[in-house]
PyMOL commands that place a pseudoatom at each C-alpha (Angstrom):
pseudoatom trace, name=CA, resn=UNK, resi=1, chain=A, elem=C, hetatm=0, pos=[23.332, 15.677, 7.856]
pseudoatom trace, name=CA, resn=UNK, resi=2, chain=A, elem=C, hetatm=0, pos=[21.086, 15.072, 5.000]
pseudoatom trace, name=CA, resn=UNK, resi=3, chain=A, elem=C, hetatm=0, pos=[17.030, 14.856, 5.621]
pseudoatom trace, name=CA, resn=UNK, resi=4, chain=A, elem=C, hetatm=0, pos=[17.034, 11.693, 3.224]
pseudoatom trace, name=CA, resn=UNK, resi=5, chain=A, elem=C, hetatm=0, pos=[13.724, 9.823, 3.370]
pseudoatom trace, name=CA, resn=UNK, resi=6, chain=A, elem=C, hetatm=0, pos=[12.250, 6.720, 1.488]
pseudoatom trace, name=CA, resn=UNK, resi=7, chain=A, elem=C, hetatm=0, pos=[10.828, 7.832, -1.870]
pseudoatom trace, name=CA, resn=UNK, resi=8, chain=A, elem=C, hetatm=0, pos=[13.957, 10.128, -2.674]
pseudoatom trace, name=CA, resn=UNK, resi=9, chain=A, elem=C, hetatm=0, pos=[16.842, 10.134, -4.206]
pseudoatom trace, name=CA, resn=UNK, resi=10, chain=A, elem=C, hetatm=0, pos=[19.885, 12.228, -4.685]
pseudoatom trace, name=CA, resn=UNK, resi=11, chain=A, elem=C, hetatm=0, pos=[23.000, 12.873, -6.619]
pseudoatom trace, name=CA, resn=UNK, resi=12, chain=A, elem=C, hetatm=0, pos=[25.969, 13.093, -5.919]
pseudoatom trace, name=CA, resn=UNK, resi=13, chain=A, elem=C, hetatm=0, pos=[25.800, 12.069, -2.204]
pseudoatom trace, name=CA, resn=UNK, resi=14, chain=A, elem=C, hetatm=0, pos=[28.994, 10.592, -1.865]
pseudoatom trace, name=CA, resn=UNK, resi=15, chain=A, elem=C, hetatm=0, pos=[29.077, 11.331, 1.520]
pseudoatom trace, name=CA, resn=UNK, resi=16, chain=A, elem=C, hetatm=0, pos=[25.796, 8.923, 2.558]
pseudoatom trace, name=CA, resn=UNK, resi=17, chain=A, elem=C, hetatm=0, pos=[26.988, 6.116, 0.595]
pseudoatom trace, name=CA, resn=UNK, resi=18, chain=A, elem=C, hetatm=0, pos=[26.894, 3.108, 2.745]
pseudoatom trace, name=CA, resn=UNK, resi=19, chain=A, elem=C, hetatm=0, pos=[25.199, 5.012, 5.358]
pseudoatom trace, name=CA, resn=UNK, resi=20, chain=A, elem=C, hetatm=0, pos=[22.837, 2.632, 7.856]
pseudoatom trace, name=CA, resn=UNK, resi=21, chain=A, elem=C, hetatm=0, pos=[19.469, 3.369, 8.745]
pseudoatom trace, name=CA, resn=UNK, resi=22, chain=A, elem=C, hetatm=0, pos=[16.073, 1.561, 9.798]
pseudoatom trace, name=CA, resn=UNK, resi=23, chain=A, elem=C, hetatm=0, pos=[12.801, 2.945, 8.677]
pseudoatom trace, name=CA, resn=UNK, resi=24, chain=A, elem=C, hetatm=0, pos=[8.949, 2.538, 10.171]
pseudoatom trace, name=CA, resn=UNK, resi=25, chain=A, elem=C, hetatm=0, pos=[6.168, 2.105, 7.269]
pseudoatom trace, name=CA, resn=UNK, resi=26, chain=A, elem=C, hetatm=0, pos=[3.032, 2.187, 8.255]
pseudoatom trace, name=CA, resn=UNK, resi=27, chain=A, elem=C, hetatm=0, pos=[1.685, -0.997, 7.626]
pseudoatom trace, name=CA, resn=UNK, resi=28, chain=A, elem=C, hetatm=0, pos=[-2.395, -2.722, 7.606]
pseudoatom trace, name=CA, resn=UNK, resi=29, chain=A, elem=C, hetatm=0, pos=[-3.195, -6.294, 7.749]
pseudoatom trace, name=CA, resn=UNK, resi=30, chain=A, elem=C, hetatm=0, pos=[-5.427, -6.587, 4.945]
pseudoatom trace, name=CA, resn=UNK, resi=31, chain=A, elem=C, hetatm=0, pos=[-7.579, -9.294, 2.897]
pseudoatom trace, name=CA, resn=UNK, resi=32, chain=A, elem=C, hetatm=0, pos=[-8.252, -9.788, -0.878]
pseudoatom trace, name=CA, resn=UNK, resi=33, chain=A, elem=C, hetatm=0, pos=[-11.268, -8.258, -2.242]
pseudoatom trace, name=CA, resn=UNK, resi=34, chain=A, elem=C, hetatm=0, pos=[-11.542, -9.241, -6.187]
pseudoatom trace, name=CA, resn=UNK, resi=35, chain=A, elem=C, hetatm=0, pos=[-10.389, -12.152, -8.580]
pseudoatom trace, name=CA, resn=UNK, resi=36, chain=A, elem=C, hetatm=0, pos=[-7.154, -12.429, -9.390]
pseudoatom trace, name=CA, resn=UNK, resi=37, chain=A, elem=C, hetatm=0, pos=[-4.528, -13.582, -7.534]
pseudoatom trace, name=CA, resn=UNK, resi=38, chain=A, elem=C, hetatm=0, pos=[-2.811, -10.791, -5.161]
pseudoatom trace, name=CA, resn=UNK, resi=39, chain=A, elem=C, hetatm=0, pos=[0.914, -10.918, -5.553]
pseudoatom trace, name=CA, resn=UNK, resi=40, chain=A, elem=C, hetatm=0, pos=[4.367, -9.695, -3.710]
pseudoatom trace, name=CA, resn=UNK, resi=41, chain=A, elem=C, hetatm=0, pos=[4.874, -6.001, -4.483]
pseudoatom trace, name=CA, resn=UNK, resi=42, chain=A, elem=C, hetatm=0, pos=[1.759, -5.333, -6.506]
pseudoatom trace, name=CA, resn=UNK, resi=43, chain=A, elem=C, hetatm=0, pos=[0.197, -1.868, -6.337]
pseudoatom trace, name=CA, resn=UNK, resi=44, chain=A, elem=C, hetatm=0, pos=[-3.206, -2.052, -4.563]
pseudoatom trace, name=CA, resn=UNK, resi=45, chain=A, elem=C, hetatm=0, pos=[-5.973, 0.313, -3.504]
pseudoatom trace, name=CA, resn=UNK, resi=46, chain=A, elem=C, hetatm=0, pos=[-8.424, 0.101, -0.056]
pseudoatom trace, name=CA, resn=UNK, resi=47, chain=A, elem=C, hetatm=0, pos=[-11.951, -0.833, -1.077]
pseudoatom trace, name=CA, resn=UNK, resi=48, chain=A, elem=C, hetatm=0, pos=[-14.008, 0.370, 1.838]
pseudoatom trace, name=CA, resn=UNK, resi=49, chain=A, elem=C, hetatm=0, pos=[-13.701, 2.563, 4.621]
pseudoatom trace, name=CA, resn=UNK, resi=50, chain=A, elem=C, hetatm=0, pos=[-12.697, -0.031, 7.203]
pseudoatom trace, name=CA, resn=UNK, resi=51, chain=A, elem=C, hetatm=0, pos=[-8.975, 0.115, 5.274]
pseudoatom trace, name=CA, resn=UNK, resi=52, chain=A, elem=C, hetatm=0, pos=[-9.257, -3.819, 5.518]
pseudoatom trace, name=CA, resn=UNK, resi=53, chain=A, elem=C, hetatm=0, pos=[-9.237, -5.582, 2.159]
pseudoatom trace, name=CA, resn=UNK, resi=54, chain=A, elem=C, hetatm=0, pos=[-7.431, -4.168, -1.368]
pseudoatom trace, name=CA, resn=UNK, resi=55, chain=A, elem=C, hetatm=0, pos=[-7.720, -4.521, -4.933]
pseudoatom trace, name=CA, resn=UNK, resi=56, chain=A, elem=C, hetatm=0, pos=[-4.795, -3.985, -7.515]
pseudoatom trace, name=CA, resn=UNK, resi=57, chain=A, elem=C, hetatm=0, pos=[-4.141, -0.590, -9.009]
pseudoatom trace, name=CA, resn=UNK, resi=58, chain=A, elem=C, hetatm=0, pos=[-5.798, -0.468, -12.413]
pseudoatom trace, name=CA, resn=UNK, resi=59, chain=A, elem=C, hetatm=0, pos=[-3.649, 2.364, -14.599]
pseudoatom trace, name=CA, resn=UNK, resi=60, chain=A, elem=C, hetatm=0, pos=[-3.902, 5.844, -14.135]
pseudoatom trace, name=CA, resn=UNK, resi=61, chain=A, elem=C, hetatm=0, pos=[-4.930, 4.656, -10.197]
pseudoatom trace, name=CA, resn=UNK, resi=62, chain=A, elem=C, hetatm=0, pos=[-3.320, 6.556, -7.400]
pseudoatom trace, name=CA, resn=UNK, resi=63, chain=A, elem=C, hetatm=0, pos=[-2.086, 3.476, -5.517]
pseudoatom trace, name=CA, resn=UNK, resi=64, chain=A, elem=C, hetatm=0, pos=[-1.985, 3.458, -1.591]
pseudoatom trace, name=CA, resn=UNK, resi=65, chain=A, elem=C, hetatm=0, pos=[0.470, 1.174, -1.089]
pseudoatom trace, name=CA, resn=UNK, resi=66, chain=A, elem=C, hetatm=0, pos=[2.307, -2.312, -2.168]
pseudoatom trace, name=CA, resn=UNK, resi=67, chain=A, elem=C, hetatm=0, pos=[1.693, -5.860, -0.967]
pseudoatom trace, name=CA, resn=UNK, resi=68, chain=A, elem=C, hetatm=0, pos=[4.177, -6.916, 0.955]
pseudoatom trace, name=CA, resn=UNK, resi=69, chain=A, elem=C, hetatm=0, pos=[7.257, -7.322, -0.925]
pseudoatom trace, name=CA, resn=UNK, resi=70, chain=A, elem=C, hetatm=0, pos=[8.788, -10.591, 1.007]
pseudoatom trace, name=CA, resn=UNK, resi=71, chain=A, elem=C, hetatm=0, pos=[5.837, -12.604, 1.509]
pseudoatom trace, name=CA, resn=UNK, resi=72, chain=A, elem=C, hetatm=0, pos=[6.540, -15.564, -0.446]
pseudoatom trace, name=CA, resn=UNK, resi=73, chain=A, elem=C, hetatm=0, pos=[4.358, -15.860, -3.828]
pseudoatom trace, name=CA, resn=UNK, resi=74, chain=A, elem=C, hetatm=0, pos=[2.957, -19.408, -2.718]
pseudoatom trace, name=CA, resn=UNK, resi=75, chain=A, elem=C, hetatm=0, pos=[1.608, -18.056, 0.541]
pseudoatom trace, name=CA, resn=UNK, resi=76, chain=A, elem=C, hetatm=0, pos=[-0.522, -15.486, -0.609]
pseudoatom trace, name=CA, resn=UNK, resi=77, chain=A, elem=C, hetatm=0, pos=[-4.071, -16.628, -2.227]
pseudoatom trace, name=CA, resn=UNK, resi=78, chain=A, elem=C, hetatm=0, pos=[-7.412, -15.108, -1.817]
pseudoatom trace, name=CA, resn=UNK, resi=79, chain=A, elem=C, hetatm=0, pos=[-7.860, -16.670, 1.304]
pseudoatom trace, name=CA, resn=UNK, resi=80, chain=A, elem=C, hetatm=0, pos=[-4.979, -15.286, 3.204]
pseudoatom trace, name=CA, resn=UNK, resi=81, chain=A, elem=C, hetatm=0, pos=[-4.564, -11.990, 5.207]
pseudoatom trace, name=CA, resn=UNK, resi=82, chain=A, elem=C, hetatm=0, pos=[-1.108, -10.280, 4.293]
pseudoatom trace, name=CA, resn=UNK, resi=83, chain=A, elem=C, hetatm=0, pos=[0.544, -6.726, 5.155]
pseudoatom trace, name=CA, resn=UNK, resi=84, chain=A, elem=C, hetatm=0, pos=[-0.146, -3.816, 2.817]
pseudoatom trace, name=CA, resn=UNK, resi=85, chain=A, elem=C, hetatm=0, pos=[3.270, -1.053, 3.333]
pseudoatom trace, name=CA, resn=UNK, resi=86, chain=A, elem=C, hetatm=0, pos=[1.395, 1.735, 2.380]
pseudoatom trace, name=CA, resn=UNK, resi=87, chain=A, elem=C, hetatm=0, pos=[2.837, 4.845, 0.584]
pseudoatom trace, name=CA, resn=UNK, resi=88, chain=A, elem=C, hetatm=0, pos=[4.522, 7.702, 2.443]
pseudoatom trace, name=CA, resn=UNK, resi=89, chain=A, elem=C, hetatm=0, pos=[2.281, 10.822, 3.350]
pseudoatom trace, name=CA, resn=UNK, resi=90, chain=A, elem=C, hetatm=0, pos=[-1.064, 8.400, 3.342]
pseudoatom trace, name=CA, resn=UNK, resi=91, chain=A, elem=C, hetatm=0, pos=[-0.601, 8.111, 7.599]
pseudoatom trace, name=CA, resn=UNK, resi=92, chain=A, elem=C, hetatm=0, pos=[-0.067, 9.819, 10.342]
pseudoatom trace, name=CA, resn=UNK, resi=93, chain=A, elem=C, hetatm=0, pos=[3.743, 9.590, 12.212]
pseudoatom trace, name=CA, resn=UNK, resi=94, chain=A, elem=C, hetatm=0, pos=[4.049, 6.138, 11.609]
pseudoatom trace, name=CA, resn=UNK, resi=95, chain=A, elem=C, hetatm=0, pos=[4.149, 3.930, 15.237]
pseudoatom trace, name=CA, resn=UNK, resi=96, chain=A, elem=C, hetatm=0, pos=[2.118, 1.176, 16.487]
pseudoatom trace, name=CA, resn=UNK, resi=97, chain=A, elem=C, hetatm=0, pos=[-1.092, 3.358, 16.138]
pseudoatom trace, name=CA, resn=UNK, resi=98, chain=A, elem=C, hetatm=0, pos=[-1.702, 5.708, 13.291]
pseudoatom trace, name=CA, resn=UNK, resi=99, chain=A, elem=C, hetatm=0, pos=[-4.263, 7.574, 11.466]
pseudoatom trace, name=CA, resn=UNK, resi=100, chain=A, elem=C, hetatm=0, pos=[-4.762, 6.734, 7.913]
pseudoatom trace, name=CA, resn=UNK, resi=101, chain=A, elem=C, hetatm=0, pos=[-4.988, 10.113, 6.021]
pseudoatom trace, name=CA, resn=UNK, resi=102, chain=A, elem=C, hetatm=0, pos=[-6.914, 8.716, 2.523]
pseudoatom trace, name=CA, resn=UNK, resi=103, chain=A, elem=C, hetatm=0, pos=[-9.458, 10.396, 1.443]
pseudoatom trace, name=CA, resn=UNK, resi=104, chain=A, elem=C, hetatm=0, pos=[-12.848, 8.430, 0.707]
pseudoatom trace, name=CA, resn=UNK, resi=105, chain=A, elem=C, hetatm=0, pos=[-13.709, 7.999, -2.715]
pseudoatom trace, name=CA, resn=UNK, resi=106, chain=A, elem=C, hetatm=0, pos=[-16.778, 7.014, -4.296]
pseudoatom trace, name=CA, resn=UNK, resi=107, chain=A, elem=C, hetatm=0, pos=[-16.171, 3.200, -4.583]
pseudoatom trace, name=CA, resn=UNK, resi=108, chain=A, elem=C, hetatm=0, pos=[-14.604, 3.471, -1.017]
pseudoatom trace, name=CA, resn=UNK, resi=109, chain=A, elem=C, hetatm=0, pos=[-17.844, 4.632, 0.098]
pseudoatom trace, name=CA, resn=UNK, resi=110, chain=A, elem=C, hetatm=0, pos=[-19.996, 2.027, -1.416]
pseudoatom trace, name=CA, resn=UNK, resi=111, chain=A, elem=C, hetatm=0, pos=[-18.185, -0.410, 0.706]
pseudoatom trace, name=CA, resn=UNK, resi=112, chain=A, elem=C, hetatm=0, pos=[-18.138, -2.629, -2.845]
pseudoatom trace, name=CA, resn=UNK, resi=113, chain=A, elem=C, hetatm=0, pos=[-16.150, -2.233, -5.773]
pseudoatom trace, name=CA, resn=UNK, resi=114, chain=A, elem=C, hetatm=0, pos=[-17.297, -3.221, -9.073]
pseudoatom trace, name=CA, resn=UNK, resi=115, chain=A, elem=C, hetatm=0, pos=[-14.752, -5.275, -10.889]
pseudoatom trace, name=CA, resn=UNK, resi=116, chain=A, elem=C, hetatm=0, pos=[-16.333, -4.749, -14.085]
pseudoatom trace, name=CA, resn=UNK, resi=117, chain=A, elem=C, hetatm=0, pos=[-16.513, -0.790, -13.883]
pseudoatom trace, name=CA, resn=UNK, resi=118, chain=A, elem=C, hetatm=0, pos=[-19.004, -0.861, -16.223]
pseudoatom trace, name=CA, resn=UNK, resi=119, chain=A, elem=C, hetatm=0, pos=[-21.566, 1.972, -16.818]
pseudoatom trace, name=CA, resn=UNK, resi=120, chain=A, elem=C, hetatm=0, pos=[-24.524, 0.483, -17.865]
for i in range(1, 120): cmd.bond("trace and resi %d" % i, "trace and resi %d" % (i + 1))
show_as sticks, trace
zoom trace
C-alpha cells in the first residue's frame, strides 16, 4: 500500500485509481487584515503571532495556507471570519488541537503589516 499524501502525485498508479480516502487539514478560523477583498482559494499569509487574521500572498511569498476553497464568494467580505486550510508540514499531527509550526517573521512580529511595504 502506497504512503500517498495530499501535495503528491504519482505516475503510473494504476492500482490507486479510484481509491477512497478522507483527509484532516489543519484548519484556523481567521479574520481579514488588509484592503482588498479576501477570496475562495486565495493564497494568504498570518500577520501576527496570534495566527488570527491573514493577508494574501504577494509573489515570491511562502504562503501558509488557502482560504477556504467552498465558502461561497458572496459570503466572505472584510467583515467576516472564514477557515484558513493551511499547508501541509506548517502543524503539528493535525486533530482538534495542534501546534502551528511557522516560524515568526519580522512583520509577524510587529503584530502590523504594512500594506505599502515601503522603505522610506
Amino acid at each position: 500500500m502506497s504512503k500517498f499524501k495530499l501535495g503528491q502525485t504519482e505516475k503510473h498508479a494504476n492500482s490507486l485509481i479510484g481509491r477512497r480516502d478522507a483527509f484532516h487539514v489543519a484548519c484556523v478560523l481567521c479574520n481579514w487584515s488588509e484592503g482588498g477583498r479576501p477570496e475562495p482559494g486565495m493564497p494568504v499569509r498570518f500577520t501576527g503571532d496570534a495566527f488570527s487574521e491573514v493577508r494574501k500572498s504577494n509573489d515570491g511569498e511562502i504562503p501558509h495556507g488557502v482560504i477556504d476553497p467552498f465558502v461561497s464568494m458572496a459570503a466572505l467580505d472584510n467583515d467576516t471570519m472564514f477557515w484558513v486550510l493551511l499547508f501541509p508540514g506548517l502543524a503539528s499531527a493535525p486533530q482538534h488541537n495542534f501546534d502551528l509550526q511557522i516560524a515568526l517573521t519580522q512583520d509577524m512580529e510587529d503584530g502590523q503589516w504594512d500594506c505599502r511595504d515601503c522603505s522610506d
